[in-house]
N, C-alpha and C positions, 0 to 999 in steps of 0.2 A: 504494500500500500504506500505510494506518493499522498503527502498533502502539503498546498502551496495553499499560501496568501497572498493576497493584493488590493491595490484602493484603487480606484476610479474614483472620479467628479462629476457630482452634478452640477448642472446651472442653477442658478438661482430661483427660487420660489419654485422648483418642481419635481417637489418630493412626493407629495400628497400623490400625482399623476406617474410617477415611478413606480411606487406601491403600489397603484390601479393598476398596472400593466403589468405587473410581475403576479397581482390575485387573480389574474386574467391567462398565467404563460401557454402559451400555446401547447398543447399535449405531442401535436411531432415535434416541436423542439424539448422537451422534455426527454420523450423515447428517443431524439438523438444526443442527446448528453448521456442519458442511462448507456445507451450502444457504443457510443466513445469511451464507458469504462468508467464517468465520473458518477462519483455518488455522493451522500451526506454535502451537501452544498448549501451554504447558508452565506448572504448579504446581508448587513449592518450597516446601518444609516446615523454617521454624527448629526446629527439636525442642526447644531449650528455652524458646521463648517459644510455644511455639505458632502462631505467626502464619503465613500462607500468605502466598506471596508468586508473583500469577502474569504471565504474560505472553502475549497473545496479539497476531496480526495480522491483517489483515483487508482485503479485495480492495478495491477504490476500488467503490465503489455497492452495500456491505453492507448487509445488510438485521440485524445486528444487533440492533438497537433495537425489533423485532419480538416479538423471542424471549419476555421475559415473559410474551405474550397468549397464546403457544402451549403447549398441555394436555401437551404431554410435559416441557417446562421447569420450569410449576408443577408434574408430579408428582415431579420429581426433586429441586426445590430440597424438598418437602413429607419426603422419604425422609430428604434430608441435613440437616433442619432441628435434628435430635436430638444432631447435631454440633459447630456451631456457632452464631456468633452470627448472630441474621437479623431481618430486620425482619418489621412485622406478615403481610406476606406471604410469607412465608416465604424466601424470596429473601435473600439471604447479602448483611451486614453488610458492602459494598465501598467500601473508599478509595482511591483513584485518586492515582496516585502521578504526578511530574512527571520527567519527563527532565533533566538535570545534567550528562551524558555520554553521547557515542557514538562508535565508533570500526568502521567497519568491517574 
């Protein structure tokens, strides 16, 4: 088992409609994170910075690294683009954050 962290940004005032779209997530983009191997994924919102802070994990011989090329991923990062910050593909502005501590 892999597990990475990372933060993403929202823009300003558009949390409230982050959180609609994520109570809403699409179930083929669901089934394709489950099939890429990711699982237990959870998103954290600082409300007052804005910043997302997530966390997922991922089976030994995920196929993560995939997921960009696939047409349901760019439609969704293309939906959330209006959100936050992203690059020219639209695909969300992620910093990869380093482990410091763990305790199980």
């Amino acid at each position: 088992m892999e597990e990475i962290a990372f933060t993403m940004q929202l823009k300003p005032g558009v949390a409230a409609e982050y959180q609609r779209r994520h109570d809403e997530i699409w179930p083929e983009l669901t089934a394709l994170l489950t099939q890429a191997g990711i699982y237990d994924y959870s998103i954290y919102l600082d409300e007052g910075s804005g910043r997302l802070f997530a966390v997922q994990k991922r089976w030994p011989g995920h196929l993560a690294d995939t997921l960009p090329a696939q047409a349901i991923m760019q439609r969704w990062w293309a939906y959330m683009a209006d959100l936050m910050e992203t690059n020219p593909d639209n695909s969300p502005v992620v910093k990869p954050l380093t482990r410091v501590f763990h305790q199980d």
